[in-house]
C-alpha positions, 0 to 999 in steps of 0.5 A, spaced: 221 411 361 228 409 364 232 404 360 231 403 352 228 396 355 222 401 355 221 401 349 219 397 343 221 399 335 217 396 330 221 391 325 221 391 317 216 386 317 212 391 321 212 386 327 214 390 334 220 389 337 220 388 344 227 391 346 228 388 352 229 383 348 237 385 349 237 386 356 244 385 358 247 387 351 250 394 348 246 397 343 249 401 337 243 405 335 243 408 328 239 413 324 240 411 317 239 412 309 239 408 303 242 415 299 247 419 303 253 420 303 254 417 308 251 411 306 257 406 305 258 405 313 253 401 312 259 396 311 262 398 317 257 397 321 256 390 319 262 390 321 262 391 328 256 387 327 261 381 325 266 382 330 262 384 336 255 380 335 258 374 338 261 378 345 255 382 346 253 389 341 246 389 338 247 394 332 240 397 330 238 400 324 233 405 323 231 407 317 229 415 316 227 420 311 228 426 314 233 428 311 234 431 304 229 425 303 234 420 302 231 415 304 224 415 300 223 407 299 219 403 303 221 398 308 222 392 303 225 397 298 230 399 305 231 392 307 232 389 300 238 395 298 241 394 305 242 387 304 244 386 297 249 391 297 252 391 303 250 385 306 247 387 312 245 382 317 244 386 323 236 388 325 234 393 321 227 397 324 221 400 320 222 407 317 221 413 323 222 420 324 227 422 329 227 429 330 220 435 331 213 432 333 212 426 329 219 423 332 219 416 335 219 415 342 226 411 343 228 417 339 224 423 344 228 418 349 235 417 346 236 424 343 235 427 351 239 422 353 245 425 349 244 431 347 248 433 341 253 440 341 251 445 347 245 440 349 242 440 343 237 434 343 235 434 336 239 429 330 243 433 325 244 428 319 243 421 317 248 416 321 248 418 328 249 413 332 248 413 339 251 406 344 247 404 350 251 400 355 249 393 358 244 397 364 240 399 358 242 407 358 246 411 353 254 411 354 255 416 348 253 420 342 257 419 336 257 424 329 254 421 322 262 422 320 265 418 325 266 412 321 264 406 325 271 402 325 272 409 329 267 406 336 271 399 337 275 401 342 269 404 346 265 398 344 271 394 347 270 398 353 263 396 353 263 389 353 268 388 357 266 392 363 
């Protein structure tokens, strides 16, 4: 596999998601959690949604429980809570593993293609983010602790470009 066009994730209603469905836009992918502590960015993230939906970024959210379980609900429990509290509009795929042998194929692919500190390939904690550029491979890497308002002037690179 060679672009995350490759790829196909599955959405909430378990249909699958071709993602060359966003050839030609920027792509914020992101490992998620209902009942981290960093779930509040949930906000931030449709805000950049909002603000760059419209000039070309696709933000995507991922749905995880590997960590700490703090993501136990089912995928409509996950899409109701997201909604309701933080009015996510932004596509949210079905619940996956990101890290060790059962993780997603797009995440095996993400993870090589930015490798954490001292190339590490695994996902450390819920709220990683990786953007892809417009050719379809990952730019950067981002910390669950980057706040998602901290990514603008990167996402306003990107789409300019």
């Amino acid at each position: 596999m060679s672009t995350i066009y490759d790829f196909e994730a599955r959405g909430m209603d378990g249909k699958t998601v071709p993602l060359s469905r966003y050839k030609g836009k920027a792509m914020l992918i992101v490992n998620t959690a209902s009942a981290c502590g960093y779930t509040p960015q949930f906000g931030g993230l449709e805000e950049l949604h909002k603000a760059y939906g419209g000039k070309g970024l696709v933000v995507l959210g991922f749905p995880c429980n590997q960590f700490g379980s703090q993501d136990p609900g089912s995928n409509e429990e996950i899409a109701q809570f997201c909604q309701l509290n933080y009015g996510v509009s932004f596509p949210m795929m079905a619940k996956v593993d990101v890290n060790g042998a059962s993780a997603d194929p797009l995440w095996q692919w993400i993870t090589k293609e930015a490798p954490g500190l001292l190339g590490s390939t695994s996902v450390k904690w819920n709220f990683t983010k990786f953007l892809v550029g417009k050719g379809g491979h990952v730019i950067k890497r981002y910390a669950p602790a980057d706040a998602p308002a901290s990514l603008a002037k990167d996402i306003e690179a990107l789409l300019a470009a």
